[in-house]
C-alpha positions in Angstrom: 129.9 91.2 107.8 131.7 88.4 108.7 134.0 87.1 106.0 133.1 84.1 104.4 134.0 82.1 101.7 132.5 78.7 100.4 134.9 77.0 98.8 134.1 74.0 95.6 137.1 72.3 95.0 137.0 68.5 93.9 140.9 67.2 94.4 141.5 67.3 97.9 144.5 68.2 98.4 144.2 71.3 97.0 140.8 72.5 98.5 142.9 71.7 102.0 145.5 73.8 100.9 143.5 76.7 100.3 141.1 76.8 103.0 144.2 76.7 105.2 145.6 80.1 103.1 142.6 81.5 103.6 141.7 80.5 107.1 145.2 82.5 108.2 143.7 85.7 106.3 140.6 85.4 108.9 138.1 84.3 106.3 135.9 81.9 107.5 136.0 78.6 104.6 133.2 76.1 103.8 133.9 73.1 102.4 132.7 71.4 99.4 133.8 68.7 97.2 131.5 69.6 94.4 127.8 70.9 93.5 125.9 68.0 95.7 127.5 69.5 98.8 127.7 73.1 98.3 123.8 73.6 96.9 123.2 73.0 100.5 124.7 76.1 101.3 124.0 78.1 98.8 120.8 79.8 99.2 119.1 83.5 99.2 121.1 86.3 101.5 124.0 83.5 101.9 126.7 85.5 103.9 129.5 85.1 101.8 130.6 84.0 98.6 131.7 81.1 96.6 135.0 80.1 95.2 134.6 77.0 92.6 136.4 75.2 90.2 135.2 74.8 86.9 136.2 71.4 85.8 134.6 69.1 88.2 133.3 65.6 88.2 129.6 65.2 87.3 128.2 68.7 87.6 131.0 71.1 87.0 131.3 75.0 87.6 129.1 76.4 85.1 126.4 73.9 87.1 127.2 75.9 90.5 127.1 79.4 88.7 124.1 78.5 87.2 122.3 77.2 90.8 123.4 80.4 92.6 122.6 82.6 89.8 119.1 80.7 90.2 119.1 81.2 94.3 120.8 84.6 94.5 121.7 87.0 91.5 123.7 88.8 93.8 125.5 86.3 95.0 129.3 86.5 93.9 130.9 83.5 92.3 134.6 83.5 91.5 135.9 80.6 89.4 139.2 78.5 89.7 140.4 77.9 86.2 143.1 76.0 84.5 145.3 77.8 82.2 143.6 76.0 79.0 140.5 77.1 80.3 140.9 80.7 79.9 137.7 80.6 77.5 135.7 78.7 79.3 136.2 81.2 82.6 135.5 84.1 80.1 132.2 82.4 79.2 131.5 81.9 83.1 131.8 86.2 83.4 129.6 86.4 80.9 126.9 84.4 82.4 127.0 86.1 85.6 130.6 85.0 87.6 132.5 87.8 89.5 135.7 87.2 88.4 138.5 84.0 87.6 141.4 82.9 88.9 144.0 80.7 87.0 145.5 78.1 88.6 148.0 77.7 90.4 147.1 81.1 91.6 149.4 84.0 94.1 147.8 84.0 97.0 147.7 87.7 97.3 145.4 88.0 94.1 142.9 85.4 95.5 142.8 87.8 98.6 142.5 90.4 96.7 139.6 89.0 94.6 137.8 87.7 97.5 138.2 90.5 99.6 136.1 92.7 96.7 133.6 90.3 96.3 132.9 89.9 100.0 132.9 94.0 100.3 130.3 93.7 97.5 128.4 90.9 98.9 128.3 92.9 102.4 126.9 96.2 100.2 124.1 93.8 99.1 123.7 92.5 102.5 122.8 96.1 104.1 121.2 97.3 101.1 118.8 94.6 101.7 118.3 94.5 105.7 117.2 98.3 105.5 115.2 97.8 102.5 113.6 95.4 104.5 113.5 97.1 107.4 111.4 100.0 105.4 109.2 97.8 104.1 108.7 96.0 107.8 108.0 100.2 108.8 105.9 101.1 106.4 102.2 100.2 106.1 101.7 101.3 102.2 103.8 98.2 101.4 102.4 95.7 103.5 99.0 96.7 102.7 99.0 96.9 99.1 102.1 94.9 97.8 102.7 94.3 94.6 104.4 95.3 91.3 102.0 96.8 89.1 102.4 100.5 88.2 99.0 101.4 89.4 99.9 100.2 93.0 103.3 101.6 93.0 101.5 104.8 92.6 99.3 104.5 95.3 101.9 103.5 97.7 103.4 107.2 96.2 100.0 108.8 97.2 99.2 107.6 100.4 102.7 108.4 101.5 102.4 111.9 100.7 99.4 112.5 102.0 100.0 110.9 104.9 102.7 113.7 106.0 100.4 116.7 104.5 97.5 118.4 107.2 94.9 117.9 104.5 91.8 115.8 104.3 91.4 113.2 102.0 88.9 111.7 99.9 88.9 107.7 98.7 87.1 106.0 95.9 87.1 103.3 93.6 85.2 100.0 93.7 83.9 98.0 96.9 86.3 95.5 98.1 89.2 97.5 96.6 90.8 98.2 100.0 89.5 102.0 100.6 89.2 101.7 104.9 92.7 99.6 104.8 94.0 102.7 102.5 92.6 105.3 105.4 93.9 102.8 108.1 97.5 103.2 105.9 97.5 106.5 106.1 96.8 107.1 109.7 100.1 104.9 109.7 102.1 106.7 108.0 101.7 110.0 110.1 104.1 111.3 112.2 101.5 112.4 114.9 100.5 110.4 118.0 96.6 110.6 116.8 93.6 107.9 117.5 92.2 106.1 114.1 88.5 105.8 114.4 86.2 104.0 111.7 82.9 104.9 111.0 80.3 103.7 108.7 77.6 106.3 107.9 74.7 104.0 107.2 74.6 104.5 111.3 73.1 107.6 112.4 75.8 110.1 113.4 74.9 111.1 116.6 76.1 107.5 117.8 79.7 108.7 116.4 82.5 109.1 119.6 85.4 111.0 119.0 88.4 112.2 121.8 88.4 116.2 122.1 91.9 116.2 119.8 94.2 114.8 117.9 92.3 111.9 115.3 92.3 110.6 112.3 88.4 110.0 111.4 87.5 107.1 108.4 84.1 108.2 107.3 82.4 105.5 104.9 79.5 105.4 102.5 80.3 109.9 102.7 77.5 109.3 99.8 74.5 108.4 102.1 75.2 111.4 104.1 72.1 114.1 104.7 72.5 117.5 104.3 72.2 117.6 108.2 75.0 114.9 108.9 77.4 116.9 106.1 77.0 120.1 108.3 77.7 118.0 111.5 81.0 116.4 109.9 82.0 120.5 108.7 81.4 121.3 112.4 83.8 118.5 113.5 86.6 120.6 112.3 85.9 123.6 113.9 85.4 121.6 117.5 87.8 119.4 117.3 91.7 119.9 117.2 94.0 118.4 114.7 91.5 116.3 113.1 91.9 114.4 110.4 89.5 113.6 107.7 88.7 110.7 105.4 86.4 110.2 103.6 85.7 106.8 101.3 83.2 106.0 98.8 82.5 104.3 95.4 82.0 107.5 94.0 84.5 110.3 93.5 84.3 114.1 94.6 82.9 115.0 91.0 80.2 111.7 91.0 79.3 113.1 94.9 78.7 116.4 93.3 76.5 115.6 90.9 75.1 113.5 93.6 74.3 117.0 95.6 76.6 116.9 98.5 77.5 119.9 100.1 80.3 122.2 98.0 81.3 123.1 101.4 82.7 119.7 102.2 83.6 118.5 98.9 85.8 121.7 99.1 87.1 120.6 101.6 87.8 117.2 100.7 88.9 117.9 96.6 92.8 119.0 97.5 94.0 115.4 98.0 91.5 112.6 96.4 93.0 109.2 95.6 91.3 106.7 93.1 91.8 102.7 95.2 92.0 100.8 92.1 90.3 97.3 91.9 92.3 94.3 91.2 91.3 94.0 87.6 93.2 96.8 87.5 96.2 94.8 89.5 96.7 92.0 87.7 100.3 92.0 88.4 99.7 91.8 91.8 97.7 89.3 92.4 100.3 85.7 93.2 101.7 88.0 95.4 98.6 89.5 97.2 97.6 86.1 96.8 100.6 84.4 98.5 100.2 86.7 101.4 96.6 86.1 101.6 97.4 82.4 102.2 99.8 83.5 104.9 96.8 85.4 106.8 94.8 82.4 106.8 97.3 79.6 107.9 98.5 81.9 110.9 94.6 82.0 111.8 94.1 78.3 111.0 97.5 77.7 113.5 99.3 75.6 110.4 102.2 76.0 108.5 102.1 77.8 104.8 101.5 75.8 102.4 103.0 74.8 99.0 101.2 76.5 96.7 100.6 74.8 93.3 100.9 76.3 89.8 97.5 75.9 88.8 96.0 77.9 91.8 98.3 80.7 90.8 97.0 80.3 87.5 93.4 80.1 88.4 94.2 83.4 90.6 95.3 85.6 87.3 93.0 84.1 85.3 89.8 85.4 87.6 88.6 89.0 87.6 87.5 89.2 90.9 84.6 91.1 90.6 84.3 91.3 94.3 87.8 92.3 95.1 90.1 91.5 98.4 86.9 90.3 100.1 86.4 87.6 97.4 90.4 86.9 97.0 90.7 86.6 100.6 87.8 84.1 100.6 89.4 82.5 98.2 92.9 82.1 99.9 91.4 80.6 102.9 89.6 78.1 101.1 92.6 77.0 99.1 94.6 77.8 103.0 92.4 74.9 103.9 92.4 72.8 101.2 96.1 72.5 100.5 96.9 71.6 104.5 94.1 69.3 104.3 95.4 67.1 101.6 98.9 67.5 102.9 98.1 65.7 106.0 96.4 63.0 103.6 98.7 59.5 103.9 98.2 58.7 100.0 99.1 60.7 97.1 96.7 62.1 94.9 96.9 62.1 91.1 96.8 65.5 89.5 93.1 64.9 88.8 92.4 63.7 92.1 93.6 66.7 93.9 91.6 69.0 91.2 88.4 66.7 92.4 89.1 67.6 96.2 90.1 71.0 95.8 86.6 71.8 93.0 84.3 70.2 96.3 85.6 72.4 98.5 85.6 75.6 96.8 81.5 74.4 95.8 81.0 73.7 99.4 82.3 76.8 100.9 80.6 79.0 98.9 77.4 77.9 99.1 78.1 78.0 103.2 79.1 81.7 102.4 75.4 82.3 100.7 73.5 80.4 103.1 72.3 77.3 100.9 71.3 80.2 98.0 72.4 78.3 94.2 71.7 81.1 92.3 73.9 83.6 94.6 76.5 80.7 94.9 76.4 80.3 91.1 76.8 84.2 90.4 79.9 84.3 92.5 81.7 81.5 91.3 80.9 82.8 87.8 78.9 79.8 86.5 76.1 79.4 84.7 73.4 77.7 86.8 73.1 74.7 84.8 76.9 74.2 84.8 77.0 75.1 88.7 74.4 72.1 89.5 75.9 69.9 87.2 78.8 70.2 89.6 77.2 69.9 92.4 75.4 66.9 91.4 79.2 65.5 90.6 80.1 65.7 93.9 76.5 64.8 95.3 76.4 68.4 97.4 73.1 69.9 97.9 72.2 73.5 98.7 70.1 73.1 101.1 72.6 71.2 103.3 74.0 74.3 103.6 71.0 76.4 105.0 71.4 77.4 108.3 68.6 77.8 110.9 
């Protein structure tokens, strides 16, 4: 990494003198003559560190620590003290600085401090481009991101079963993400294989595999006959290195009270991973959310949008009965809504912007049920008198939104 050092030094003179001190030691100096200039510096994965006064005009040093500690936790600060204010540089290490100087200072201990901190800064640096060059690599984290403990461990499972030769199993509610958790694991593998997707509400005779080397997504494994079970069995004895997966609302016990075949459920028990809904991922949600948002402007061509508090709010508050389906649905709307009043010339009071944002949400769901209030109502959670007394607030009518 490049050394560099960002220097906060209101008298002149001496910030002059010690950029040119440190400018002969090869460390690259920015210049700031107090917190209005360097804040616009200072900001995540900065590639450097800062060297600041305390007693400054205005907003003084504990004002900068504070700011980076706010931007970048990581982010060294080393403080320039006077000798009288020994205690106050103590009380800066104990709110988060690297380390303080007194001045005047040897120039071989200011080397020496900086030095560290950049080596640190640098560890940080690298620490986080290959973190996020894993997470750019691998699909369990961009699929199902989050910091709940539930998803954490399904990230865990699909990784490991992604580098076993077993078959797997998937379950849990619809909407919960079971053919993107399939898709995840076909990722994840090693081998050079062909991910196909296939719903078994279709007869299973229309079903076209290569001769080797797939990873086959069977869904709805609980509609299956006792004919198309014996078909899927015979798939592994006719094809080579197949993969299986299987994905359902019901687990393997559930399927075997259901009467499925032991043969296959056999076959399928060793690696069976429960998709959990996002009731059960509360803590996920602003950041599925977020990226949710992302999706849709990059669809919509338009830039991400600031999102405000209250849809956040909103977000957690909901149990989304109908899962990523719904939240995506959701996310676009609000995608939409949010670039639309941005491009609006006036400002909009806090209750104006709720009235806008209320309208649209009515009017894209009842697109989304075809003009039908009662299924509108049901899946904005309402009870119908409530839901028309909206609509007749914002004089929408279902049957506007009845298509031929």
């Amino acid at each position: 990494m490049k050394k560099r050092v960002l220097l906060i030094e209101d008298d002149d003179a001496l910030r002059t003198s010690l950029a040119q001190m440190l400018d002969l030691e090869g460390i690259t100096v920015l210049q700031a003559n107090g917190f209005a200039q360097a804040r616009r510096t200072i900001r995540t994965n900065f590639a450097g560190v800062v060297l600041s006064d305390i007693r400054m005009p205005q907003k003084d040093g504990f004002d900068v620590l504070a700011y980076a500690q706010s931007v970048d936790t990581e982010l060294p600060v080393v403080m320039l003290t006077g000798e009288a204010d020994v205690p106050m540089a103590l009380r800066a290490m104990k709110e988060g600085a690297y380390d303080f100087l007194e001045k005047p200072c040897a120039s071989n201990d200011l080397i020496d401090v900086l030095t560290r901190a950049l080596h640190h800064r640098a560890l940080v640096t690298r620490t986080r481009q290959m973190e996020q060059q894993i997470r750019r690599n691998d699909s369990a984290a961009i699929y199902f991101p989050g910091p709940s403990r539930v998803t954490k461990d399904l990230r865990s499972n699909l990784r490991q079963v992604a580098g076993q030769p077993l078959h797997v199993h998937l379950y849990g509610e619809s909407g919960a993400g079971k053919k993107m958790a399939a898709f995840t694991i076909h990722s994840l593998s090693n081998e050079d294989t062909v991910f196909v997707s296939f719903n078994l509400e279709n007869p299973f005779d229309h079903l076209q595999l290569p001769q080797s080397s797939v990873t086959l997504s069977l869904k709805n494994v609980e509609l299956t006959s006792p004919e198309t079970q014996a078909k899927i069995l015979k798939l592994l004895q006719t094809i080579s290195g197949i993969k299986i997966i299987t994905t359902s609302t019901k687990s393997i016990e559930q399927l075997r009270t259901a009467g499925l075949s032991e043969a296959l459920l056999t076959t399928l028990s060793p690696a069976e991973i429960h998709i959990p809904s996002l009731l059960q991922r509360k803590k996920d949600l602003p950041i599925l959310f977020e990226s949710l948002v992302r999706q849709a402007t990059r669809a919509l061509n338009t830039d991400m949008p600031q999102i405000p508090q209250n849809i956040y709010a909103e977000v957690i508050a909901k149990n989304w009965t109908g899962n990523i389906p719904a939240l995506r649905n959701f996310a676009t709307t609000v995608a939409v809504g949010l670039n639309l009043r941005r491009q609006q010339p006036d400002d909009l009071t806090l209750v104006e912007q709720m009235d806008v944002f209320e309208r649209l949400v009515l009017s894209e769901t009842l697109k989304r049920s075809n003009g039908k209030a009662g299924e509108a109502a049901l899946a904005l959670g309402l009870p119908r008198k409530t839901f028309y007394d909206r609509l007749a607030r914002y004089d929408l009518r279902p049957k506007d939104f009845k298509t031929t």
